[in-house]
GUZAKOL-711607 format. One record per atom (N, C-alpha, C): x, y, z; residue in one letter. Coordinates in steps of 0.05 Angstrom, whole numbers, plus 5000, padded with zeros to 4 digits. Atoms other than C-alpha are relative to their C-alpha. Layout:
<nodes>
XYZA
...
</nodes>
This chain:
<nodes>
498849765012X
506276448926X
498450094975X
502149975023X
501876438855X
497450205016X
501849784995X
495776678899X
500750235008X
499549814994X
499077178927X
501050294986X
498949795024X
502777468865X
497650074984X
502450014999X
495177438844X
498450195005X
501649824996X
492877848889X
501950265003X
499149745005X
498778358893X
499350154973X
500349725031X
497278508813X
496549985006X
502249905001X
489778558828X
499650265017X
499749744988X
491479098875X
500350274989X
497849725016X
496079448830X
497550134987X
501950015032X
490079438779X
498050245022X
501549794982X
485679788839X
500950264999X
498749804998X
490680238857X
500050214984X
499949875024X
491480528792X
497650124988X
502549865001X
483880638783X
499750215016X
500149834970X
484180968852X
501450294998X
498049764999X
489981398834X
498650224979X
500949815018X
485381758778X
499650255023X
501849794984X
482382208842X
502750205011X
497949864984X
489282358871X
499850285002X
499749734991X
490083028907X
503050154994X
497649965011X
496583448883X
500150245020X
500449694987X
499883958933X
504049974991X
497349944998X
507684208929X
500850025030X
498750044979X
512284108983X
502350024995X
497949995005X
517984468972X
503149985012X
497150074969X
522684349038X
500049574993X
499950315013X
521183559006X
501350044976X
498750025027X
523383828937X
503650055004X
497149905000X
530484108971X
501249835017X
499150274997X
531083509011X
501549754983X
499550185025X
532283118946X
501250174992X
497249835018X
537883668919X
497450094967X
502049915019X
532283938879X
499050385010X
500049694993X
531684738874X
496650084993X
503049955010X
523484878874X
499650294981X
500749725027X
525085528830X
500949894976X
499350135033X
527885088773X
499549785010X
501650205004X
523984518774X
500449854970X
498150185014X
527884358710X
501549805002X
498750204993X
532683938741X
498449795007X
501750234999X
526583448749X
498850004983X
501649995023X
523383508686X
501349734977X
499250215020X
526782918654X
497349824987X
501950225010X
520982508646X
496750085005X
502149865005X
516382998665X
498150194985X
500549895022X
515083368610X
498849794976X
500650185024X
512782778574X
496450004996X
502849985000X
505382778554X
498749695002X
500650294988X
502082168593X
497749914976X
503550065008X
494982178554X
501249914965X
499050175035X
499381958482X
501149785005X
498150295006X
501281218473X
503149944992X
497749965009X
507580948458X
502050035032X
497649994976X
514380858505X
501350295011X
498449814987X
515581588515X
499449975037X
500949884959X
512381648596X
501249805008X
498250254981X
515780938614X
502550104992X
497049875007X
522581258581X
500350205031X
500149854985X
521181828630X
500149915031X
500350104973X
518781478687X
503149875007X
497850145000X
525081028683X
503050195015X
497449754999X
529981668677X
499350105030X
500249874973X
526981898739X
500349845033X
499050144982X
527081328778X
502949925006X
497750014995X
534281138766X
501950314992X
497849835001X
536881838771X
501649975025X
498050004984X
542781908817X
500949765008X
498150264992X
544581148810X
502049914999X
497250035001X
551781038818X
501749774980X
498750095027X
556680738775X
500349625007X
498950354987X
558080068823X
497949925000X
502850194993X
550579898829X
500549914966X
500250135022X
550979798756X
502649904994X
498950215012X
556579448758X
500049775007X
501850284988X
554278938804X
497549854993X
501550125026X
548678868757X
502049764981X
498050095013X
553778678712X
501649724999X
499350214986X
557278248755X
499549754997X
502250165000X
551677888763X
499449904986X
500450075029X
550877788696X
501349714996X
497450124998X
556977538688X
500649695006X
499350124996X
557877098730X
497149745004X
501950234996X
550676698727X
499949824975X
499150115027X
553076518654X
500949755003X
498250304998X
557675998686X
498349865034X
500950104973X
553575758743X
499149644981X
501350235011X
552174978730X
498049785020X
502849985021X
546374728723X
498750185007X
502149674994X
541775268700X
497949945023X
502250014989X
537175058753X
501650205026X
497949934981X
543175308800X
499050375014X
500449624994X
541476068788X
497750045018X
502449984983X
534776028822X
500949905035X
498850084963X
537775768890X
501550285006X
497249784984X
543976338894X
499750204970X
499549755010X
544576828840X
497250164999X
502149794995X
537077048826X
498950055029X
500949864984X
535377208896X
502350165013X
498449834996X
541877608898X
500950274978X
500349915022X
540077888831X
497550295006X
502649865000X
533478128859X
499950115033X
499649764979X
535378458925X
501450284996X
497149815008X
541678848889X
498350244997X
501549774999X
535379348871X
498150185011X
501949964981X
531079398937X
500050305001X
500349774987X
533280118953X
498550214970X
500549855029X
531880388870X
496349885004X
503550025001X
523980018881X
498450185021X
501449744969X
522580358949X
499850274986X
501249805011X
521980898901X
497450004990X
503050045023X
516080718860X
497850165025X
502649814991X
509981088877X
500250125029X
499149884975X
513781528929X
501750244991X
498249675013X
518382038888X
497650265002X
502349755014X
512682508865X
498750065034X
500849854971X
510182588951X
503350095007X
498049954986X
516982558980X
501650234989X
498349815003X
519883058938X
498750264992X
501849775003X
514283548928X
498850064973X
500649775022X
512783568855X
496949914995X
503050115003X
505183258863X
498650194974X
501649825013X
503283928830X
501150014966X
498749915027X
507783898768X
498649734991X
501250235009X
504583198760X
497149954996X
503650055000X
498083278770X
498950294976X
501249875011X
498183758712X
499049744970X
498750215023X
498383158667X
496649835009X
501550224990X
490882828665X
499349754997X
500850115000X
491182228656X
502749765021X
498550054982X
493481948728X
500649644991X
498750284987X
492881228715X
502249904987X
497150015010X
497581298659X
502450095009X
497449924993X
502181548690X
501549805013X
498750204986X
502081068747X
500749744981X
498950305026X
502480438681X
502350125009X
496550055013X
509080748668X
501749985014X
497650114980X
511480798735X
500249695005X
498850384994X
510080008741X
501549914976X
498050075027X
512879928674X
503150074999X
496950025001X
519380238690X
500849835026X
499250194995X
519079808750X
500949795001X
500150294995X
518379238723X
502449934973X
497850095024X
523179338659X
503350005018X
498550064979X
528079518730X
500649685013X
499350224989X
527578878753X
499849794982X
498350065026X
528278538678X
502950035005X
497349865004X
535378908680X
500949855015X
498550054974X
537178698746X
500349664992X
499950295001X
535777908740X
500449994971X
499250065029X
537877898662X
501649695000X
497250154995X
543877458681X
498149715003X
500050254998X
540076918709X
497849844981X
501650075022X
534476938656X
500849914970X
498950235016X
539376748613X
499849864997X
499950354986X
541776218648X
498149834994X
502250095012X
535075988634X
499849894978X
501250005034X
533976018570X
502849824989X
497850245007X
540875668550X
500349715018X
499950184987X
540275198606X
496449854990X
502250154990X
532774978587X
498950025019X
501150014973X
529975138650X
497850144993X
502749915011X
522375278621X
499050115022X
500849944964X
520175258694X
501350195011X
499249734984X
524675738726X
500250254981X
500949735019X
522976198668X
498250205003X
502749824992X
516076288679X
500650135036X
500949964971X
516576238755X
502250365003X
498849714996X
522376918738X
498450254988X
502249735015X
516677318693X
498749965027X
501749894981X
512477238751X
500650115027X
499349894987X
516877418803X
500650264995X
499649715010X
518778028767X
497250134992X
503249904998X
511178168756X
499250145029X
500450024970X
509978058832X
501550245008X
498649834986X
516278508852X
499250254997X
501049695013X
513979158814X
498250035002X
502949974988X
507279078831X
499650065032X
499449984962X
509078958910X
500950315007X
498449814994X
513579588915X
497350194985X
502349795011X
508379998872X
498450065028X
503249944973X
502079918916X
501150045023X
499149894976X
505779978979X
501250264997X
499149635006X
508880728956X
498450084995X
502949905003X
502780838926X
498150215026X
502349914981X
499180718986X
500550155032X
498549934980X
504480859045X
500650304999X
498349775002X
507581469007X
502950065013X
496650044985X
515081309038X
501249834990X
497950205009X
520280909018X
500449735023X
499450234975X
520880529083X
498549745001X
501850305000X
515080049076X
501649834988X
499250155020X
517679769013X
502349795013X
498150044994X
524279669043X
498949775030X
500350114983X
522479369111X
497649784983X
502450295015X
516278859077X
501849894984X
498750165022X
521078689018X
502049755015X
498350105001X
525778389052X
499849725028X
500150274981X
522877899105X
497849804977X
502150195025X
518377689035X
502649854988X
498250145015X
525177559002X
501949745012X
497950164984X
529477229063X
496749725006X
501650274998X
522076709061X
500649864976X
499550085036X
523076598990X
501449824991X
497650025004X
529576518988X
501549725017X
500150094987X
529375999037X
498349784996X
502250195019X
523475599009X
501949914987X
499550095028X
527775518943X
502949875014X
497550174985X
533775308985X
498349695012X
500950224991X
529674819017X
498749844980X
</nodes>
């Protein structure tokens, strides 16, 4: 698993060079698909409006807002939940068997976004006024990966009060791995579907390893 998480962030790192060239067209029967009106193009401007080519947390603020728009009130409370209840799991080694790989599916359908909003919904052109592409794409992995922070919080606790040094690192690098994985595949797919279909016969191996 190390080589592989390895070579998913050496990809990312490609990718992101790659994406400087990107081609930008509008697709506005994609923008009204997504409850998005292509004559006010405001209603997507949350995080678009942000100026990529200046430093600083504004474009991952943005990117973030845009990825979890229209996320419902129960997904975050099963976050929560989650939280919650990996507090009392005993021994902290416990959470790595059953709560973090139920921590880190809870957000499969919010990653299948990553580097797939901006084709699927048409605004390539409102993005590609912005030049500096590979920042842009940083911030989308950055709000990935502060996404999948959020999500496994609970058991990274657990961690950290339980001593579990080892299942610490081995959770930065899964959450490295995950936001990098879902990136390059939207990136390079442009659909949500890959993500979703690959994620989840990677997670039911995983998940199964650490049981075993």
């Amino acid at each position: 698993m190390p080589a592989s998480m390895l070579g998913v962030l050496v990809v990312t790192a490609v990718v992101m060079q790659w994406g400087r060239g990107e081609t930008m067209t509008v697709n506005p029967a994609g923008m009204k698909a997504q409850g998005i009106d292509p004559d006010n193009v405001g209603e997507f401007s949350l995080g678009l409006t942000l100026e990529y080519g200046k430093p600083g947390l504004r474009p991952v603020v943005g990117e973030i807002r845009i990825l979890l728009q229209g996320t419902p009130l129960w997904w975050w409370a099963g976050v929560l939940l989650l939280t919650l209840v990996a507090q009392m799991v005993t021994p902290a080694t416990g959470v790595t068997r059953f709560l973090l790989p139920l921590a880190w599916i809870w957000p499969v359908l919010i990653w299948s976004r990553l580097g797939t909003q901006r084709h699927e919904s048409g605004v390539e052109a409102i993005l590609g006024a912005y030049p500096a592409a590979r920042g842009r794409m940083a911030a989308e992995w950055g709000a990935g990966f502060l996404l999948t922070v959020v999500a496994g919080i609970g058991p990274a606790v657990r961690m950290v009060t339980g001593s579990d040094t080892q299942g610490l690192v081995h959770w930065f690098l899964g959450a490295l791995f995950i936001s990098s994985f879902a990136l390059v595949l939207g990136t390079l797919s442009r659909t949500h579907r890959l993500v979703r279909f690959a994620y989840l016969p990677l997670w039911y191996g995983t998940v199964n390893g650490i049981a075993a």
